[in-house]
C-alpha positions as CSV (number, residue, x, y, z in Angstrom):
1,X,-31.2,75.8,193.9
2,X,-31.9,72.1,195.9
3,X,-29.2,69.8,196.6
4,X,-28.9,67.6,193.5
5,X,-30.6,64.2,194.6
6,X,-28.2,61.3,194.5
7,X,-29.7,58.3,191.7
8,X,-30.3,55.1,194.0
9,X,-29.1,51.6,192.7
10,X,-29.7,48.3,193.5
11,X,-28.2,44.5,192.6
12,X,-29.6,41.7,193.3
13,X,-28.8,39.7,196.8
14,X,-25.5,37.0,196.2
15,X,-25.1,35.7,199.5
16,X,-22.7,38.9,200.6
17,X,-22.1,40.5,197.6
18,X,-24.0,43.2,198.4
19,X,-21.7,44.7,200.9
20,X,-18.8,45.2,198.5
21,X,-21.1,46.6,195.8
22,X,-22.8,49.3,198.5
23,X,-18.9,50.2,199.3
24,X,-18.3,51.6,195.6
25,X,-21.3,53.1,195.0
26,X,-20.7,55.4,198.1
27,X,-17.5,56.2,197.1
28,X,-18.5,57.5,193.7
29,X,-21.8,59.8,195.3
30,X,-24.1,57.1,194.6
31,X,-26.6,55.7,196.9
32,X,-26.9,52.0,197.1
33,X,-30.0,50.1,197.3
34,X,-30.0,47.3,199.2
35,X,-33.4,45.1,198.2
36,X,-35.4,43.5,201.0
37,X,-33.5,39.7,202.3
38,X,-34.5,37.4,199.4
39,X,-37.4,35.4,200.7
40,X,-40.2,33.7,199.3
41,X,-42.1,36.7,198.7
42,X,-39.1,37.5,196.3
43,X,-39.5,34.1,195.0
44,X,-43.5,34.4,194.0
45,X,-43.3,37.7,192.8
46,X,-40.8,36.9,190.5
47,X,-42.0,33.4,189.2
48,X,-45.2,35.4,187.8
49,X,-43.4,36.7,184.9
50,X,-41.0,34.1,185.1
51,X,-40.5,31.2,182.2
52,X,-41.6,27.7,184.1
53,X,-38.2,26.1,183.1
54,X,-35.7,29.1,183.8
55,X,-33.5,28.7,186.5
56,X,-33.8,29.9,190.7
57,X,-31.0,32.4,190.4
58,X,-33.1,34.0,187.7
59,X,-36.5,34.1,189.3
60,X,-34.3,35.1,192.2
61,X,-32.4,37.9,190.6
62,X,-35.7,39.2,188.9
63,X,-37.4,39.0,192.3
64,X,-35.1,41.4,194.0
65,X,-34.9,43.5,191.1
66,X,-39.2,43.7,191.2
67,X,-38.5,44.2,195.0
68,X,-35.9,47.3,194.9
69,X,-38.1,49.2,192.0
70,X,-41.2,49.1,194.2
71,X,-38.6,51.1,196.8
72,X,-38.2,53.7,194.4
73,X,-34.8,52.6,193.1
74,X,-33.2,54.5,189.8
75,X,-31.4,51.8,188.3
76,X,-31.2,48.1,188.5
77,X,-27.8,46.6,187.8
78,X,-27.2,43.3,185.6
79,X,-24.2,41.2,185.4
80,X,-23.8,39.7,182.1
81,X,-21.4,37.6,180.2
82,X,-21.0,35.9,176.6
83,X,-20.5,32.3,175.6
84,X,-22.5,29.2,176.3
85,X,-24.0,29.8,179.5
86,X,-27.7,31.0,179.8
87,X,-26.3,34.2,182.3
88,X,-26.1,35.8,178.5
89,X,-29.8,35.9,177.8
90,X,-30.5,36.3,181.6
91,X,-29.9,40.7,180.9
92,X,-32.0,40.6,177.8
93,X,-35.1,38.4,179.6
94,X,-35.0,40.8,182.8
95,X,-34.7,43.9,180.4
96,X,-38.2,42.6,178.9
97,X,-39.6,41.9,181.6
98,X,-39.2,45.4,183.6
99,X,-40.7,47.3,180.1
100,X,-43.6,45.4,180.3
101,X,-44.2,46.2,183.6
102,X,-43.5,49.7,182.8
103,X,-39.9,50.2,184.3
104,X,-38.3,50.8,180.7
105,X,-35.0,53.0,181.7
106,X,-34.4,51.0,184.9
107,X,-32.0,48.5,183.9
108,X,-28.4,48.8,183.4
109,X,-26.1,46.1,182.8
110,X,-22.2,44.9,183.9
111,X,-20.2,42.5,181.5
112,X,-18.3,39.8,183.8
113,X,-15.9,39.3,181.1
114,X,-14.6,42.7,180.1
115,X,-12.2,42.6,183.3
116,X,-11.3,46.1,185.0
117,X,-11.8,47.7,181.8
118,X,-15.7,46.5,181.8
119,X,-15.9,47.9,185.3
120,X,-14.5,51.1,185.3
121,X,-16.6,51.7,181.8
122,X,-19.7,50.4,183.7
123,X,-19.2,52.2,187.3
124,X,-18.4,55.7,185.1
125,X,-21.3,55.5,182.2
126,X,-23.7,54.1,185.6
127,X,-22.4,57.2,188.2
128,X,-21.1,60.1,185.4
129,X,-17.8,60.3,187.2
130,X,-14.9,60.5,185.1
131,X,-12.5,61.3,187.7
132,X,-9.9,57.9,187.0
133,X,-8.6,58.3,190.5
134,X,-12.1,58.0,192.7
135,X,-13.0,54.9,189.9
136,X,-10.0,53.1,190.8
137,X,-9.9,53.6,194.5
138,X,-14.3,52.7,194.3
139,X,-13.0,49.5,192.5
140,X,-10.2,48.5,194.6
141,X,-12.8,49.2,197.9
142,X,-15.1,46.5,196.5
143,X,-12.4,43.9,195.7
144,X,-10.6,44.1,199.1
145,X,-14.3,43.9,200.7
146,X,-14.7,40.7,199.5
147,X,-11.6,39.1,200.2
148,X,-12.1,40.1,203.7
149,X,-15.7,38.9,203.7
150,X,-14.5,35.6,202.5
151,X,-11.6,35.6,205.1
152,X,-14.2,36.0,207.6
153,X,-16.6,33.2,206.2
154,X,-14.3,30.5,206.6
155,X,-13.8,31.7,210.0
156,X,-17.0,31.5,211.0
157,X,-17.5,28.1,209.2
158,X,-14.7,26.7,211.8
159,X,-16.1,28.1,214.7
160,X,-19.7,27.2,213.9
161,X,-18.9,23.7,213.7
162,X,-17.7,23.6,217.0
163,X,-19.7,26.0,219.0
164,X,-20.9,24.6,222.5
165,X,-24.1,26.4,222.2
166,X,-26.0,26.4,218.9
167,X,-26.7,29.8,217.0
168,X,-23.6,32.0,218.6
169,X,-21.2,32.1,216.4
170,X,-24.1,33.1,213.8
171,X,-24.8,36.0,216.3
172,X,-20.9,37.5,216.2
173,X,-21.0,36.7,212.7
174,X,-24.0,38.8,211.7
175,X,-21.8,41.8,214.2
176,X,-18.5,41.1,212.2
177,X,-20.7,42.0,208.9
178,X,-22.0,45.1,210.2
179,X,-18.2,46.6,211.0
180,X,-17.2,45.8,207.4
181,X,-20.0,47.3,205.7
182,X,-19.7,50.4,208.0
183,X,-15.5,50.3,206.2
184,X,-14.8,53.2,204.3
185,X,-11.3,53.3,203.2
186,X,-8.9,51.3,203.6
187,X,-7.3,51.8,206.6
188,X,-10.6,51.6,208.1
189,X,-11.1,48.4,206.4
190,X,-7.6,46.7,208.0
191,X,-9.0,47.6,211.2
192,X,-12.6,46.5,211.1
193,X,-11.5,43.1,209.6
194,X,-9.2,42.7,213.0
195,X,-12.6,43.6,215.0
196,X,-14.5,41.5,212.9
197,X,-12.6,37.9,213.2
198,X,-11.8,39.1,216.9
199,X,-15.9,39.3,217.5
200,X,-16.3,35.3,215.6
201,X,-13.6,34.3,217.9
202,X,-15.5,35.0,221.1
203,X,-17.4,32.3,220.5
204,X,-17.2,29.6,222.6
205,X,-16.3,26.6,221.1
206,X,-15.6,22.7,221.9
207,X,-11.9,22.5,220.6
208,X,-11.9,18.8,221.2
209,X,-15.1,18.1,218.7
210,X,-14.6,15.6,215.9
211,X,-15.6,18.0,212.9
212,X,-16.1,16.9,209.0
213,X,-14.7,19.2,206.4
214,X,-16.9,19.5,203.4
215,X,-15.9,21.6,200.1
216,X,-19.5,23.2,198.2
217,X,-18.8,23.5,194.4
218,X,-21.4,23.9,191.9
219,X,-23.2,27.3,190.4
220,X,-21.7,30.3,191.9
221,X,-25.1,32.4,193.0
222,X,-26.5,28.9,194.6
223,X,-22.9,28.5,196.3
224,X,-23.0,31.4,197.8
225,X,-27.3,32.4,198.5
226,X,-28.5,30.6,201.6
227,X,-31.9,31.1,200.2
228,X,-31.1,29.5,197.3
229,X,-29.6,26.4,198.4
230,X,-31.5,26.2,201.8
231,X,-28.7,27.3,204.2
232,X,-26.9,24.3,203.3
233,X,-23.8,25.6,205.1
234,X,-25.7,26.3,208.6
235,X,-26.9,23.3,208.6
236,X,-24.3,21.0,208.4
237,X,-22.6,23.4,210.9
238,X,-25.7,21.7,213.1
239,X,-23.9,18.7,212.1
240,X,-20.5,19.6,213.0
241,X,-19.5,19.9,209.4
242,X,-17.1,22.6,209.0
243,X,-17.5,23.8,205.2
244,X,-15.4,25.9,202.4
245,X,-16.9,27.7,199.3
246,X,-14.6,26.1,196.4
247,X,-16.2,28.8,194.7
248,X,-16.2,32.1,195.6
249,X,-16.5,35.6,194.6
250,X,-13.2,36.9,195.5
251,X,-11.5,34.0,193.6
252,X,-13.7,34.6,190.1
253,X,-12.3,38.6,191.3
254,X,-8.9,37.2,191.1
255,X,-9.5,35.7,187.6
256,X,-11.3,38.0,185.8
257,X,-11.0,41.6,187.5
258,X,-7.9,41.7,189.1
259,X,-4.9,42.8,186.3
260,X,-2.5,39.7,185.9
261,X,0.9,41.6,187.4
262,X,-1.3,41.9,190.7
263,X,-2.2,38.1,190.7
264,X,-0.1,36.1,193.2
265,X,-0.1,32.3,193.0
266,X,-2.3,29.9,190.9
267,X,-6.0,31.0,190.4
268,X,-9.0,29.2,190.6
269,X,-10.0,29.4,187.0
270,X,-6.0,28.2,186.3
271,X,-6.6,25.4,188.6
272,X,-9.9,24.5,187.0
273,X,-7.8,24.1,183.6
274,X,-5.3,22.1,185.0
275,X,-7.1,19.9,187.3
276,X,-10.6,19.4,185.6
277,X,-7.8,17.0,183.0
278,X,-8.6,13.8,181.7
279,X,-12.4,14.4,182.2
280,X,-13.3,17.5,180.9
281,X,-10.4,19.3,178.3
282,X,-12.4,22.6,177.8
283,X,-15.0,25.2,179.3
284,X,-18.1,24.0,178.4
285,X,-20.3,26.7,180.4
286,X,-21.2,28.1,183.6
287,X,-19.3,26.8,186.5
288,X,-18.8,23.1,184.9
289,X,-15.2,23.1,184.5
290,X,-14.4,24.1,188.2
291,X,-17.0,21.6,189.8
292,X,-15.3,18.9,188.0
293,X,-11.7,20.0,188.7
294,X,-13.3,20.9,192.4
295,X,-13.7,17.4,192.8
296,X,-10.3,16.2,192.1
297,X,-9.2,18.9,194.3
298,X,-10.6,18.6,197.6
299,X,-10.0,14.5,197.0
300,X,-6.0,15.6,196.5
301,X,-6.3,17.6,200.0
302,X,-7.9,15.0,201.8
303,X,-11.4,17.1,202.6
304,X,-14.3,14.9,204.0
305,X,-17.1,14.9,201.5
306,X,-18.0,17.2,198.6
307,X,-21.4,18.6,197.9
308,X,-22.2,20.0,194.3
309,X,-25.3,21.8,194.4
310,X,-27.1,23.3,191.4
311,X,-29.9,24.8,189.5
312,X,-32.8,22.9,188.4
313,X,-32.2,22.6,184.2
314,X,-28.6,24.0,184.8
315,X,-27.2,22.4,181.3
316,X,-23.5,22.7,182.4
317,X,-24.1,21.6,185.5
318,X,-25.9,18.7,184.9
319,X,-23.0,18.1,182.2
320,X,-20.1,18.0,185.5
321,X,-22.8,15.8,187.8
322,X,-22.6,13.1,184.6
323,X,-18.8,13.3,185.0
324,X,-18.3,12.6,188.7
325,X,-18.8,8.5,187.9
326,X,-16.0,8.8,186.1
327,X,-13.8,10.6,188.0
328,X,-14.5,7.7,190.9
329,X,-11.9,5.7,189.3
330,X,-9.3,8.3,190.8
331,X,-11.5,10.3,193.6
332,X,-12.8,8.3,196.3
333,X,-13.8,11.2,198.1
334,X,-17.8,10.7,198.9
335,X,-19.9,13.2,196.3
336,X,-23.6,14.6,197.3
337,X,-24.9,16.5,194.2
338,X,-28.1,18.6,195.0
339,X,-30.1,19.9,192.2
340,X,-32.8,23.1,193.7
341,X,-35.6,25.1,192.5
342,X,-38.7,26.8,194.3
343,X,-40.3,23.0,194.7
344,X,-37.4,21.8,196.4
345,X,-39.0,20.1,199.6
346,X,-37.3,20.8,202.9
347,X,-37.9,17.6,204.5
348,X,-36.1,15.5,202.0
349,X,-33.2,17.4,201.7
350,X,-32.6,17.7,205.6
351,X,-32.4,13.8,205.3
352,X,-30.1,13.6,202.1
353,X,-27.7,16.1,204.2
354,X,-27.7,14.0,207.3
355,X,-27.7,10.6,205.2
356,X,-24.6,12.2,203.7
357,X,-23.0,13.5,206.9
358,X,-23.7,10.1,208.4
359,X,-21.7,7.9,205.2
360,X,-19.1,10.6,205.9
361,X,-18.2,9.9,209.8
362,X,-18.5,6.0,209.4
363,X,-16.1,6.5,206.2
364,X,-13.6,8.3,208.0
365,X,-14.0,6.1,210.9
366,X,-13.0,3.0,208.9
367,X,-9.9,4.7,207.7
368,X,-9.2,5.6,211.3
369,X,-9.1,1.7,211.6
370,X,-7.2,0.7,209.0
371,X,-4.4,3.3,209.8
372,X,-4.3,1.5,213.2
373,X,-4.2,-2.0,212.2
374,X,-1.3,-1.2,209.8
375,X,0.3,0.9,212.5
């Protein structure tokens, strides 16, 4: 008899995602799919059986799902959740979509909101294995994977801003990835993630360099796809704008995988509640409540700027962006909200990020000023 073959699976690109996803798979026999970098080929393809009004992460999604079939993948994998957010009906569309097309049988679908339990159901019904142990230890792979990759993002976001010599610290960056995909167990993973900050940290860098410090809130997949939202963060590294993800995937991890006797501290979601208070008292959607209480937040810490980027026809977004004139009765912190889709010009926004950058430095200078005269 031949060697069984091993089913192949993709999910769709999320910034970095994909690395942590690729790490279970393998662990339960699986082979992962990675789809081709999303690009603008991803975008077209997808906007043919696309609805004019849905969303970019949609069309985006759908696009690397289109992308991955025509590579001979075996399943497509869907994260899902309930309430009032369109991410609901996202599965359903996509699932429609692919059996038109002729893929019927392709698509398989993960509920965010059913917490480990949803996972391990999902990873064992999607692979067959039933062994507990392997589940758990695939599981726990992926969630350390992206805390590390986040660990090393907001390294590379500090020594980006300050590199003497433009595009280096993206070069060690793109190495430290490569050791942590190549992680496959834990110990391997400790050691790799010591390589990997070790490799951003030969950059060379200007120490000395009077750097900005911007937060990016918004919709999670445009937070964290520079496709999506135009390499914002590479840019205003250009700048000398050293950035943090308010949102991020190991923090929604924290809140809504991770079992609550394993949670240490405050989490972001638990922040979000608390902080979001006196302008917005409930979830009302997608990423709303965090964007607003994001706000208040990085004005509390003292950050630079904020920039809330977000889907073109995004309801709960555009819900948090009619908020922030509020909230400027208590945050003076300096707001740039960015609202993309596939028409979204390049020129234009280059100059809304520089405009911004430049409000930001004559801002801080002032209060450089003032401190002085009072000193």
């Amino acid at each position: 008899m031949g060697k069984k073959k091993n089913i192949k699976v993709a999910f769709p690109h999320m910034g970095n995602v994909y690395i942590a996803w690729a790490s279970a798979l393998k662990k339960l026999g699986v082979e992962p799919f990675i789809p081709p970098k999303t690009s603008k080929r991803t975008l077209e393809l997808a906007s043919k059986y696309s609805p004019d009004s849905i969303c970019l992460p949609y069309k985006l999604v759908l696009g690397n799902f289109l992308q991955a079939i025509e590579n001979g993948v075996d399943y497509v994998a869907m994260i899902s959740s309930p309430g009032i957010c369109r991410l609901g009906e996202y599965g359903q569309s996509i699932r429609n979509v692919l059996k038109d097309l002729g893929y019927e049988g392709k698509y398989t679908e993960l509920q965010l909101y059913d917490g480990f339990k949803g996972m391990y159901r999902f990873l064992t019904e999607l692979t067959g294995v039933k062994n507990p142990i392997i589940i758990i230890k695939s599981i726990n792979m992926a969630v350390r994977k992206m805390f590390v990759l986040d660990r090393i993002e907001n390294l590379f976001s500090y020594y980006r801003a300050r590199e003497i010599v433009v595009g280096t610290a993206e070069k060690h960056y793109n190495r430290a990835l490569s050791l942590i995909l190549d992680a496959e167990n834990t110990k391997e993973l400790k050691k790799y993630e010591k390589e990997a900050l070790e490799e951003i940290r030969k950059t060379e860098i200007d120490k000395n360099r009077d750097v900005l410090t911007v937060d990016i809130t918004g919709e999670i997949f445009l937070v964290q796809d520079p496709f999506s939202n135009q390499n914002i963060e590479k840019e205003l590294g250009r700048m000398g704008v050293q950035t943090r993800r308010s949102l991020t995937v190991s923090s929604f991890l924290k809140d809504a995988i991770i079992p609550k006797f394993f949670k240490k501290g405050e989490t972001h979601l638990e922040r979000a509640f608390r902080m979001a208070r006196p302008y917005l008292m409930r979830d009302i959607g997608g990423d709303a409540l965090e964007s607003v209480s994001d706000v208040a937040y990085a004005n509390e810490k003292g950050t630079d700027g904020i920039i809330h980027v977000s889907p073109f026809t995004c309801m709960p977004e555009i819900m948090s962006q009619n908020i922030f004139p509020t909230m400027r009765e208590n945050c003076e912190i300096p707001i740039l909200t960015l609202i993309m889709d596939e028409q979204t010009g390049r020129a234009g926004y280059i100059t809304r990020l520089e405009a911004f950058v430049d409000l930001m430095r004559r801002r801080k200078m002032y209060k450089k000023k003032q401190e002085a005269a009072v000193n």
